[in-house]
DRENDO-223328 format. One record per residue: residue in one letter; x, y, z of N, C-alpha, C in turn. Coordinates in steps of 0.05 Angstrom, whole numbers, padded with zeros to 5 digits, always signed. Layout:
N
AXYZXYZXYZ
...
// end
This chain:
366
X-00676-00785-00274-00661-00762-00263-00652-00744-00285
X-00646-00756-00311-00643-00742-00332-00655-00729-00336
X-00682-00728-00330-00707-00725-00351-00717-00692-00335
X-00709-00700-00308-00716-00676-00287-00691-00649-00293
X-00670-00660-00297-00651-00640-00308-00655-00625-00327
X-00665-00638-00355-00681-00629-00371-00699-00605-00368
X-00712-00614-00360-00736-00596-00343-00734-00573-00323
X-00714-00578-00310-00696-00557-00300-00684-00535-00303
X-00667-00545-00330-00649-00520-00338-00663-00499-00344
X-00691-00505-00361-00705-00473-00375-00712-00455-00347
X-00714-00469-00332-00716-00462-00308-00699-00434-00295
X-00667-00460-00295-00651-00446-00286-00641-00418-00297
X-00638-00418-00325-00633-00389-00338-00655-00375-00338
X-00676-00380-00337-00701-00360-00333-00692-00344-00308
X-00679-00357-00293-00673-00350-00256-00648-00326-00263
X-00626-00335-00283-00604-00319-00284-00607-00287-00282
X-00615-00277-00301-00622-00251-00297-00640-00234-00269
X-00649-00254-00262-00657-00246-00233-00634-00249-00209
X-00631-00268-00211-00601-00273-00192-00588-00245-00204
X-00574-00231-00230-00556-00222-00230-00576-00195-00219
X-00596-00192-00228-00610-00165-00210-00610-00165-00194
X-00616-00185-00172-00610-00181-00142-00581-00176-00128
X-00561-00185-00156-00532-00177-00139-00531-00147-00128
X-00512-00154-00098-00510-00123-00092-00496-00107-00113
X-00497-00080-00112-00480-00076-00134-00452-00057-00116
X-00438-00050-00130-00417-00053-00126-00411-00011-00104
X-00408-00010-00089-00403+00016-00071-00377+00033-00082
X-00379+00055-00090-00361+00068-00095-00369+00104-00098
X-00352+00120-00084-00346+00149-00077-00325+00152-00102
X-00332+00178-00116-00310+00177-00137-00306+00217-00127
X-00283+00214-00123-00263+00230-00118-00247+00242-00131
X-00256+00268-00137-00245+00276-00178-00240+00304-00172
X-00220+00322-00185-00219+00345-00194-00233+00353-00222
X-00252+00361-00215-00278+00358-00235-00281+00375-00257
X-00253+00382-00272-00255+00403-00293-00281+00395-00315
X-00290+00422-00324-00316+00413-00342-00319+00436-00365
X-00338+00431-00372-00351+00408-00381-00342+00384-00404
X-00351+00362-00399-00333+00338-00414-00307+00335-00397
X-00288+00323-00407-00258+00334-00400-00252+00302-00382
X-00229+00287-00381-00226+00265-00364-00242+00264-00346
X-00242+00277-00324-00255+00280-00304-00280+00281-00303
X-00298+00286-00313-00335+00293-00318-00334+00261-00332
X-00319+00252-00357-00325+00230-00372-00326+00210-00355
X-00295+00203-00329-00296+00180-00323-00323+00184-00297
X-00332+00207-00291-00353+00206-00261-00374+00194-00290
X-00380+00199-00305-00403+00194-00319-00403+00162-00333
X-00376+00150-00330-00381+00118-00338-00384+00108-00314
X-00373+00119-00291-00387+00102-00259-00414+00100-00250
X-00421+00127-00267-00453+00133-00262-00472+00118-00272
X-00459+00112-00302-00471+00095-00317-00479+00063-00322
X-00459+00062-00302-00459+00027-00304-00478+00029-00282
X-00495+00000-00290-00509-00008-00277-00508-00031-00257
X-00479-00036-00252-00456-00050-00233-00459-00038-00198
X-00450-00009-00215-00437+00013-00188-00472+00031-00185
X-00460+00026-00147-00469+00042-00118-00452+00074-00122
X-00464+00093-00134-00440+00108-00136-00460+00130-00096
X-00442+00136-00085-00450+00136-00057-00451+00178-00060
X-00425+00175-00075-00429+00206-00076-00407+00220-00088
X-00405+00237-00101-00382+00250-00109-00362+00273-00088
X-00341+00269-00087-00325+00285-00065-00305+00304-00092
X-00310+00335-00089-00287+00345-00106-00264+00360-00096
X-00251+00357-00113-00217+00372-00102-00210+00386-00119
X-00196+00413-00109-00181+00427-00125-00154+00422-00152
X-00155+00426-00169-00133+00405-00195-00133+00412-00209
X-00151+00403-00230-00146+00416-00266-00152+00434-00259
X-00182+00451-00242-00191+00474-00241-00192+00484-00213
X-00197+00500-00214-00209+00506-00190-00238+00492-00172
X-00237+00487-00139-00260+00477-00132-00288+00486-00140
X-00287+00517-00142-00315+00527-00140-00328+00516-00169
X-00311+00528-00188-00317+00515-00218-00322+00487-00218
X-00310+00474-00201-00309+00438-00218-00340+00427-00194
X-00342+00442-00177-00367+00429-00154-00398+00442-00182
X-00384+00466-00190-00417+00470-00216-00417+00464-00239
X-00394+00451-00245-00391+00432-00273-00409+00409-00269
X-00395+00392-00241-00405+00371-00234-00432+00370-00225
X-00442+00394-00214-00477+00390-00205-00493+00396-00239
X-00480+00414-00253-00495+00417-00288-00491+00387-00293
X-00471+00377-00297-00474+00348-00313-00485+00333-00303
X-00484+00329-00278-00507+00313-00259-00549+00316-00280
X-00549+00348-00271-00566+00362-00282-00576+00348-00314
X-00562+00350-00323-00554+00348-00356-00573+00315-00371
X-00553+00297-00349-00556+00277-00353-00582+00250-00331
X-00591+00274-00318-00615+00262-00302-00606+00246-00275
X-00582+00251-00262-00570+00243-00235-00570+00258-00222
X-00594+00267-00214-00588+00284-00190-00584+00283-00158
X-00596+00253-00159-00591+00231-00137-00569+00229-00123
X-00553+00245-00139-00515+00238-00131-00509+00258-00117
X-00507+00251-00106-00499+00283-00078-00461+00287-00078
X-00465+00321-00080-00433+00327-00090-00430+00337-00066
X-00401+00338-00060-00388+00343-00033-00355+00362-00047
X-00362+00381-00033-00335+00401-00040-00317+00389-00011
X-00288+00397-00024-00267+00387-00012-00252+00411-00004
X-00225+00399-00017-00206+00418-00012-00196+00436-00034
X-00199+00467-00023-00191+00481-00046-00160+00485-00058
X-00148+00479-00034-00118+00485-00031-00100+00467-00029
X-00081+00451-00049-00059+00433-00028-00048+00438-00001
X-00044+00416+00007-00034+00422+00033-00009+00443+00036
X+00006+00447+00026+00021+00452+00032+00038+00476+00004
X+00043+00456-00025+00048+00479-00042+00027+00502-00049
X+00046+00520-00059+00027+00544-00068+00032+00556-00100
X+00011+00566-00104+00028+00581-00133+00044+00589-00142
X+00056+00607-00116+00078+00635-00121+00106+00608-00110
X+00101+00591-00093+00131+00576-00088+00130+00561-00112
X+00108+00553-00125+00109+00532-00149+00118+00552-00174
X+00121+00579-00176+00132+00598-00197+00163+00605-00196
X+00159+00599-00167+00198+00604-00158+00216+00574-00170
X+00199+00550-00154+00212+00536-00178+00217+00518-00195
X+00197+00530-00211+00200+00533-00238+00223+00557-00253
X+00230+00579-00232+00249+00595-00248+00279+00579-00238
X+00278+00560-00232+00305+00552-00217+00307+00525-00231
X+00280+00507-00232+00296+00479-00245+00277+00468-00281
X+00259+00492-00288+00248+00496-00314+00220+00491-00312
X+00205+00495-00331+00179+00500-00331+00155+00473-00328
X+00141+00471-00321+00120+00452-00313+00096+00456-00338
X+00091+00438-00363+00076+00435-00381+00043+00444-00377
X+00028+00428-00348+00010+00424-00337+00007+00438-00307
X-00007+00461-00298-00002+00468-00276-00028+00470-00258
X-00050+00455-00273-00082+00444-00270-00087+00485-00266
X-00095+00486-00243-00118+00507-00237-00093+00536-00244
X-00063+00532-00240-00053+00551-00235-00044+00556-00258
X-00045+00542-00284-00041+00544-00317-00038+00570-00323
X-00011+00585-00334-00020+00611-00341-00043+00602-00364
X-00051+00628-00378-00066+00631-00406-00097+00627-00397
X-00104+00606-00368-00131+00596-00367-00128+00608-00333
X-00121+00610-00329-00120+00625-00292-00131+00638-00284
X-00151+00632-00266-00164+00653-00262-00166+00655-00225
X-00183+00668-00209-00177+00673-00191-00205+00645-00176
X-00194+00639-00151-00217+00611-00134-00244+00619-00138
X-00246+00640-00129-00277+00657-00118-00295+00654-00154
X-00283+00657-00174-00289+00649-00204-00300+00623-00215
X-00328+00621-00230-00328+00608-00239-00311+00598-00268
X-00308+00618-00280-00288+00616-00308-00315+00605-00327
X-00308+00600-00351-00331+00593-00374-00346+00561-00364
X-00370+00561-00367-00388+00552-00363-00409+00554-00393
X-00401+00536-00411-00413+00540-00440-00443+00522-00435
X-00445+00499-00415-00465+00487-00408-00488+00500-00386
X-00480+00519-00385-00509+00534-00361-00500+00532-00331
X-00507+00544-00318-00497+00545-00293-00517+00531-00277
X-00505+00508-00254-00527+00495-00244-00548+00511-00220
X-00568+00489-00222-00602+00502-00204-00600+00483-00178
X-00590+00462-00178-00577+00451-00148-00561+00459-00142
X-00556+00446-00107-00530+00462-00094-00520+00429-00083
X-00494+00434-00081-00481+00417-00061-00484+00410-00040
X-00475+00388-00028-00484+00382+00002-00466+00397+00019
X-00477+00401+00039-00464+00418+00064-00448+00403+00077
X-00450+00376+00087-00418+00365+00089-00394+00368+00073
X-00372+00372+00087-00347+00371+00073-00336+00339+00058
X-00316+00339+00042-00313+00314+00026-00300+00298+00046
X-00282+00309+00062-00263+00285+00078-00281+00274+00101
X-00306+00285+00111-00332+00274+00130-00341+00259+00120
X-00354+00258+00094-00361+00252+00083-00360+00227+00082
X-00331+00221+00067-00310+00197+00063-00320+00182+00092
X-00305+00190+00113-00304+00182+00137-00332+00170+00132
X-00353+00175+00143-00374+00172+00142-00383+00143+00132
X-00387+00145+00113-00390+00131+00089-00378+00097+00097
X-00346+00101+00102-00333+00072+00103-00338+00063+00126
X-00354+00082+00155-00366+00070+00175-00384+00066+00164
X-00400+00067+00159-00427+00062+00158-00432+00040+00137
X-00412+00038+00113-00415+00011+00095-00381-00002+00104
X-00374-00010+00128-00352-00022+00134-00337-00046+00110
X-00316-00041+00093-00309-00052+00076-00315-00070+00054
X-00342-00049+00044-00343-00055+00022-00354-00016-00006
X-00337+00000+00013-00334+00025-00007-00297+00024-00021
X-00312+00027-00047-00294+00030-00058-00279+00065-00061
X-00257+00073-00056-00250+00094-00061-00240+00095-00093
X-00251+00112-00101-00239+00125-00133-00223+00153-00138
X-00200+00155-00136-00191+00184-00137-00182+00186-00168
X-00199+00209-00178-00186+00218-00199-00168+00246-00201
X-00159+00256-00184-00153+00276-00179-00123+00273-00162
X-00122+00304-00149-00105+00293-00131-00115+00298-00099
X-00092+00280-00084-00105+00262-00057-00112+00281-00041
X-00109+00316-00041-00120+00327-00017-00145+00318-00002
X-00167+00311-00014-00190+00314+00007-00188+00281+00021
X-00170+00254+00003-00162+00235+00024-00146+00230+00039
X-00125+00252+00038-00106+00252+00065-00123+00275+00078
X-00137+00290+00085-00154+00299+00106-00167+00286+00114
X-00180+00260+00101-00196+00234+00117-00184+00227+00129
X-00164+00216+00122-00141+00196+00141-00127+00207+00153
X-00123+00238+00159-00114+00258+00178-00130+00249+00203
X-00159+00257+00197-00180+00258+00215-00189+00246+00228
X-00192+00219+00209-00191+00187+00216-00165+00164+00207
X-00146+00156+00228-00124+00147+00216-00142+00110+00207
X-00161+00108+00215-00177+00074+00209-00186+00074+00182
X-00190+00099+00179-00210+00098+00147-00203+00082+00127
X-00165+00077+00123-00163+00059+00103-00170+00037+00096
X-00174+00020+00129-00173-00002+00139-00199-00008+00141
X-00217+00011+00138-00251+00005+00132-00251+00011+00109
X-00240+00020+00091-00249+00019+00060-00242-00013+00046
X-00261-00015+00029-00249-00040+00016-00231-00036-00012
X-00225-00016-00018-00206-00012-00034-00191+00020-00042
X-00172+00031-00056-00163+00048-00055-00152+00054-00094
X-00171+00064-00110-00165+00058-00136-00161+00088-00150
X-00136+00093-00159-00138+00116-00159-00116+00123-00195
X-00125+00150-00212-00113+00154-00233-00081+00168-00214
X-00060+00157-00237-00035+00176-00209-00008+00161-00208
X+00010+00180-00216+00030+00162-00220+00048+00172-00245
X+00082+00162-00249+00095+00155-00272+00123+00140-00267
X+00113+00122-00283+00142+00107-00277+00170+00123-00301
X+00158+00109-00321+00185+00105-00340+00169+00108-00359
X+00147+00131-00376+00130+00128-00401+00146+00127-00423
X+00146+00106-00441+00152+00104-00468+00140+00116-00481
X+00148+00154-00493+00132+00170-00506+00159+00186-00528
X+00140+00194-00542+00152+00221-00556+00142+00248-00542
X+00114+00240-00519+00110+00262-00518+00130+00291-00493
X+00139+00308-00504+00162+00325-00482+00162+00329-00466
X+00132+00327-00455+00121+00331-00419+00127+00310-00398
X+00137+00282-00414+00148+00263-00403+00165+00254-00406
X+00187+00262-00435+00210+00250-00438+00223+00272-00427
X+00220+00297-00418+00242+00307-00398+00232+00306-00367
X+00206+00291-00358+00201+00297-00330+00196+00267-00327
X+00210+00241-00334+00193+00219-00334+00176+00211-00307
X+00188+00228-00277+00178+00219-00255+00153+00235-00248
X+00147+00250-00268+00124+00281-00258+00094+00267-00267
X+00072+00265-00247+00047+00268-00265+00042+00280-00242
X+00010+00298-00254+00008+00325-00244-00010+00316-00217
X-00027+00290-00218-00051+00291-00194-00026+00282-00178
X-00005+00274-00165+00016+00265-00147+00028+00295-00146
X+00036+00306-00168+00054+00325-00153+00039+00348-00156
X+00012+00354-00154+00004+00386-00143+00000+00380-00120
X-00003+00362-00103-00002+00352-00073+00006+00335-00062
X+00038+00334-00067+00049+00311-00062+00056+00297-00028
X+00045+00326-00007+00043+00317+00018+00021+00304+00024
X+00000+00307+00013-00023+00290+00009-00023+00263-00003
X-00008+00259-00022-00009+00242-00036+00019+00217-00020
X+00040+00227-00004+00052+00215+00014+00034+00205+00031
X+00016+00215+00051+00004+00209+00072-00017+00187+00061
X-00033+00191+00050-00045+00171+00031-00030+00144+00031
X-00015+00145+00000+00004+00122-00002+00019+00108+00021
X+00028+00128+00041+00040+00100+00075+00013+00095+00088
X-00005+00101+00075-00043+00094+00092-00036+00060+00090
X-00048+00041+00110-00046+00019+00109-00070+00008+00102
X-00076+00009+00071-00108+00003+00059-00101-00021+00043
X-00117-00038+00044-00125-00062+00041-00114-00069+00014
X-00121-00053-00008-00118-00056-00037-00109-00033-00046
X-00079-00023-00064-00087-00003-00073-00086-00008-00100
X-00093+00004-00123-00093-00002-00147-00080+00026-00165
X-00066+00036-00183-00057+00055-00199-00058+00051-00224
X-00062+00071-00238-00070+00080-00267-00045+00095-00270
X-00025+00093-00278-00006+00122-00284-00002+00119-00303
X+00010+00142-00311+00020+00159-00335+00027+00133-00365
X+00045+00120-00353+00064+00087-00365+00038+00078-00390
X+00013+00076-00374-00006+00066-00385-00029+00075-00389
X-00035+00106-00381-00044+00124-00394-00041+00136-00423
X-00020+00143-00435-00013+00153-00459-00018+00131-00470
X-00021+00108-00467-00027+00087-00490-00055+00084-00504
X-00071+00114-00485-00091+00112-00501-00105+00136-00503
X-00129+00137-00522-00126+00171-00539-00154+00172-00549
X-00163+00193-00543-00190+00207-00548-00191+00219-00573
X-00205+00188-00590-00209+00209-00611-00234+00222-00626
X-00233+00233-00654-00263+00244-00654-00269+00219-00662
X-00268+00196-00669-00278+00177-00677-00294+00165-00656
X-00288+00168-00633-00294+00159-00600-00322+00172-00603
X-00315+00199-00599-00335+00217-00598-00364+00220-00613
X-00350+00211-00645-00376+00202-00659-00395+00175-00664
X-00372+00159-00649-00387+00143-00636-00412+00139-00615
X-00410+00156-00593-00416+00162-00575-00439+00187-00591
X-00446+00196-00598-00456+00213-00612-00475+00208-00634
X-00477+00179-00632-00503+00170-00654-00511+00157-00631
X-00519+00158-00609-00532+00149-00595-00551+00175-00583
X-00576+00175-00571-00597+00203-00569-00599+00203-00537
X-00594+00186-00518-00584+00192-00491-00573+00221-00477
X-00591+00220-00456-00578+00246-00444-00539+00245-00438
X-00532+00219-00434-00500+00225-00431-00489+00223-00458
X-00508+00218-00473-00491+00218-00509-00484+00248-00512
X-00513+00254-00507-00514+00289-00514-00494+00299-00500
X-00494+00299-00478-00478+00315-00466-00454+00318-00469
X-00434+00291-00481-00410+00284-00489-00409+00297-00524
X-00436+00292-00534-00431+00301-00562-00430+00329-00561
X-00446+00350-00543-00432+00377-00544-00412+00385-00532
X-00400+00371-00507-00378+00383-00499-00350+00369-00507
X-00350+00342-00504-00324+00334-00511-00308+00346-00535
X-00280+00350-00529-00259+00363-00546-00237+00353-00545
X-00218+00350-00571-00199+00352-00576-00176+00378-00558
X-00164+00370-00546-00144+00398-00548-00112+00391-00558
X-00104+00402-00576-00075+00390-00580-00073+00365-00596
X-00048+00358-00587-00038+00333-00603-00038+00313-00586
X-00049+00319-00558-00043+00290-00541-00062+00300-00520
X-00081+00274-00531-00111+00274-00516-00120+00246-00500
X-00102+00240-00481-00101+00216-00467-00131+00211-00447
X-00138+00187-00448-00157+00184-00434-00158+00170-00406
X-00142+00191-00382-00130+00197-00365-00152+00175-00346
X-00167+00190-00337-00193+00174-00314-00199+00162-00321
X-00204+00158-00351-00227+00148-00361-00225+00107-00361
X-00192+00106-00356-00177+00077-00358-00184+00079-00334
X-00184+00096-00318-00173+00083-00288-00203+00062-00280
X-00221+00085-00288-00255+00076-00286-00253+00058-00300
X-00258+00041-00325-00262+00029-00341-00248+00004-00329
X-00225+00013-00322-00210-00015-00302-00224-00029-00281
X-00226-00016-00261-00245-00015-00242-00266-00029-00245
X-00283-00020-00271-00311-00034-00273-00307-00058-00292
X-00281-00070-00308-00279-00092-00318-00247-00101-00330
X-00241-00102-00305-00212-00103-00296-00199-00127-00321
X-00211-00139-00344-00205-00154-00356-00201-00139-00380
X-00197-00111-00369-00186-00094-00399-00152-00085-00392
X-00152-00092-00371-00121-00087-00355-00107-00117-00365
X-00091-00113-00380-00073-00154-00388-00053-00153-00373
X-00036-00133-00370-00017-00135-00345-00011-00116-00324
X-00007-00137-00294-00001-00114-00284+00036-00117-00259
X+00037-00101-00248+00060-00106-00238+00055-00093-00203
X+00064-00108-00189+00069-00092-00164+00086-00079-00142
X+00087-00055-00133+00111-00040-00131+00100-00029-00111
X+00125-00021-00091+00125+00001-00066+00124+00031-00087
X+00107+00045-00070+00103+00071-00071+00104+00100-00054
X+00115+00123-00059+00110+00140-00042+00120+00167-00058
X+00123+00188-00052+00135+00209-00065+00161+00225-00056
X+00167+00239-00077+00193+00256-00070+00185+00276-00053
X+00193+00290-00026+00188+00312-00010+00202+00334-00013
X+00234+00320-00026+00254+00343-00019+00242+00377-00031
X+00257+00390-00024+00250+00413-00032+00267+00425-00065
X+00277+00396-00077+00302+00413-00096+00279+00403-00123
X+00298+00395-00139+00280+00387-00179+00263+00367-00180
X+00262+00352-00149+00246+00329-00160+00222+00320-00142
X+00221+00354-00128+00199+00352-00110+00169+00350-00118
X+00161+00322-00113+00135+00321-00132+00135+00299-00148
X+00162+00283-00152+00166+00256-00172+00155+00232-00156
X+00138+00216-00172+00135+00190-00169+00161+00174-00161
X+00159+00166-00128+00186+00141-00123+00170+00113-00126
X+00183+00098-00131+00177+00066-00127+00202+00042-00123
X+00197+00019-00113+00203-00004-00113+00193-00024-00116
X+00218-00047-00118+00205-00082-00117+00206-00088-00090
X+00199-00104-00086+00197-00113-00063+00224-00121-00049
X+00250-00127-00068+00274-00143-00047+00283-00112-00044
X+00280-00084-00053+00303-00064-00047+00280-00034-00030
X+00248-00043-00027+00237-00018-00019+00264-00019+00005
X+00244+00010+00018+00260+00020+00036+00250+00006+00067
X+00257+00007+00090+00255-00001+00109+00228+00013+00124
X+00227+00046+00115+00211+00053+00123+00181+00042+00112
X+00158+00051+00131+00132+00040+00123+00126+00047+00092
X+00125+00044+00073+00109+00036+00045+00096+00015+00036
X+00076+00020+00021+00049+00003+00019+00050-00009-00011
X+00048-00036-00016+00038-00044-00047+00017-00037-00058
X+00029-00024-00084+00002-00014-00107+00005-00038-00126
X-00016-00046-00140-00009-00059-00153-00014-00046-00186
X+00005-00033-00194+00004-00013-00226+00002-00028-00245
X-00026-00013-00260-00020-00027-00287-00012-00027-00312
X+00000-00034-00324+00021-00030-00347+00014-00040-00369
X-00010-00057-00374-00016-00064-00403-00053-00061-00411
X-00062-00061-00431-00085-00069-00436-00098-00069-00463
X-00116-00080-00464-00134-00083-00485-00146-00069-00500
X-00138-00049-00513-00148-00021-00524-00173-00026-00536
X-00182-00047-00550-00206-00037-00563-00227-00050-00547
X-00224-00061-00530-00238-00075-00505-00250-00054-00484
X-00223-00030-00476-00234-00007-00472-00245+00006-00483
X-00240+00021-00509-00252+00033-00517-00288+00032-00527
X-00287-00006-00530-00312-00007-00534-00332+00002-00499
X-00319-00004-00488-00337+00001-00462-00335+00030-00461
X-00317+00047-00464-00321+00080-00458-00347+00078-00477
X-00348+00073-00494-00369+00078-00528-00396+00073-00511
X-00402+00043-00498-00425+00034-00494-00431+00051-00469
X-00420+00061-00434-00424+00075-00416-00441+00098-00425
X-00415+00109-00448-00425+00137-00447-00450+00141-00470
X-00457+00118-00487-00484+00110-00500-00498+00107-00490
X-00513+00086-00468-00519+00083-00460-00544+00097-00436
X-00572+00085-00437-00593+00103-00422-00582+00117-00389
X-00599+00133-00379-00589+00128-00353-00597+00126-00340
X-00582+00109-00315-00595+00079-00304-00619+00090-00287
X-00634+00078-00278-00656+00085-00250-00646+00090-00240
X-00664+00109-00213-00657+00118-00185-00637+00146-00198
X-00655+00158-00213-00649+00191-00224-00665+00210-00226
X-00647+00232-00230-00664+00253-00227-00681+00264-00246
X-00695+00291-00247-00711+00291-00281-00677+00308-00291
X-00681+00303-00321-00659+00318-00340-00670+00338-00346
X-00645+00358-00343-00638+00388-00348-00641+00386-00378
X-00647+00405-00398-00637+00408-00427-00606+00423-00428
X-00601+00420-00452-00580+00437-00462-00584+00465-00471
X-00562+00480-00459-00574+00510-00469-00575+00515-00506
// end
């Protein structure tokens, strides 16, 4: 019987790599305000794309860093760029539900100025109907004709709990799912999203005077309420706490940049520095997601947002569990620690890395 075990094993590892090819792979819609080119948002859709783990089902975009029209032809060029054209993009919502520019200017003259104001930024503002600079070429595909919150819907019927939701942005086009469909949570198999601030341990000023402000929660924070009381299975958060702990540097970059890959290239011409604080926002949330053993701690807390209309409309609320509130709120489970060079080696290898089968032909660079 020894002797057959023996004989066996070469067997059995010959089998491994086939077994791991036949695993299903893993379903996920990533849901991003798609500023481009490069930029959090383009990097983390492009390590989902890249792993050869993830079912990426389709991209849904929302209005945030930029504007919709801009971030739906950032996202079809890099698609382009990098030989995915397979990935079908879905425009969302252009507008929060509910704030607007001109109330978001009033106040700000009443309780002080907002660092980050994504699409409505003075200095870079420009008008919806605008693409704004486009240094990578303007794309030769078009988007799909369904809207993003159908889409969604769609999707978690048809693969019943096992789509992953990914929001990198903020939640408008998933509280119009769950508007439309109040079940959708409850057919998704998870809810993983960048978003959030508790208490950041920083020097940096955008958080030591707003510690409860990050921008994808409060440019739509009626969206991002309806969401968070959604009764979904899993939710998971990336915020701010554990964001700043990590930083894009050119060292990243030239890393990523001795590799001859269409997503090397594409990262080696666009990625940038801006400033003194270059956090790699999505890029954790993804990287979590696809090897959650870069996350070392995490903590779990009731969630929902501030509504009122006075200074703190738009702040991240939370609890423990003995003092949430009575009303319905849902456990996130936030994560608060991780493995920096564990990450960073995986941002390095994603965005090195060939790209995978079941693609399109690659666009060049202008």
């Amino acid at each position: 019987m020894r002797h057959t075990r023996l004989y066996l094993a070469p067997i059995l590892f010959a089998l491994l790599p086939l077994a791991s090819w036949c695993q299903e792979k893993r379903k996920v819609i990533i849901d991003q305000d798609a500023a481009g080119p490069a930029g959090t948002g383009q990097q983390s859709i492009l390590m989902l794309l890249q792993s050869r783990e993830t079912d990426v089902l389709g991209i849904t975009v929302v209005t945030g860093d930029a504007w919709l029209r801009e971030e739906v032809a950032h996202t079809l060029r890099m698609l382009e760029l990098v030989g995915r054209t397979d990935v079908p993009v879905f425009p969302g919502a252009e507008y929060p539900l509910v704030r607007r520019k001109e109330t978001t200017e009033l106040w700000e003259q009443r309780y002080g100025m907002i660092a980050w104001l994504g699409a409505w930024t003075p200095g870079r503002y420009h008008p919806p109907d605008e693409y704004g600079d486009m240094p990578e070429g303007r794309p030769t595909t078009r988007p799909a004709r369904e809207d993003a919150p159908h889409f969604l819907i769609r999707m978690v019927h048809q693969y019943p709990h096992q789509v992953t939701l990914y929001a990198g942005g903020p939640m408008t086009n998933l509280a119009l799912a769950v508007s439309i469909d109040p079940g959708l949570p409850a057919l998704a198999k998870e809810l993983v999203f960048m978003g959030a601030s508790l208490s950041p341990q920083t020097e940096d000023p955008e958080f030591q005077r707003l510690p409860h402000h990050e921008f994808n929660i409060w440019f739509d924070p009626e969206a991002a309420h309806i969401v968070l009381r959604a009764p979904w299975k899993k939710m998971v958060a990336t915020p701010v706490d554990i964001s700043i702990k990590t930083e894009l540097t050119r060292d990243l970059i030239d890393r990523v940049k001795k590799s001859d890959t269409p997503s090397a290239r594409y990262i080696g011409s666009y990625a940038a520095l801006h400033g003194k604080y270059n956090y790699l926002w999505d890029e954790l949330a993804a990287a979590a997601w696809l090897d959650p053993s870069v996350i070392t701690r995490k903590e779990t807390r009731y969630m929902d947002v501030d509504l009122e209309s006075g200074a703190g409309y738009g702040n991240t609320l939370t609890w423990p569990e003995k003092v949430k509130p009575r009303v319905q709120v849902q456990p996130v489970e936030i994560e608060e620690e991780l493995d920096r060079e564990k990450f960073y080696n995986l941002f390095v290898a994603l965005l090195s890395a060939p790209t995978p089968k079941k693609a399109g032909s690659v666009s060049k660079l202008p």
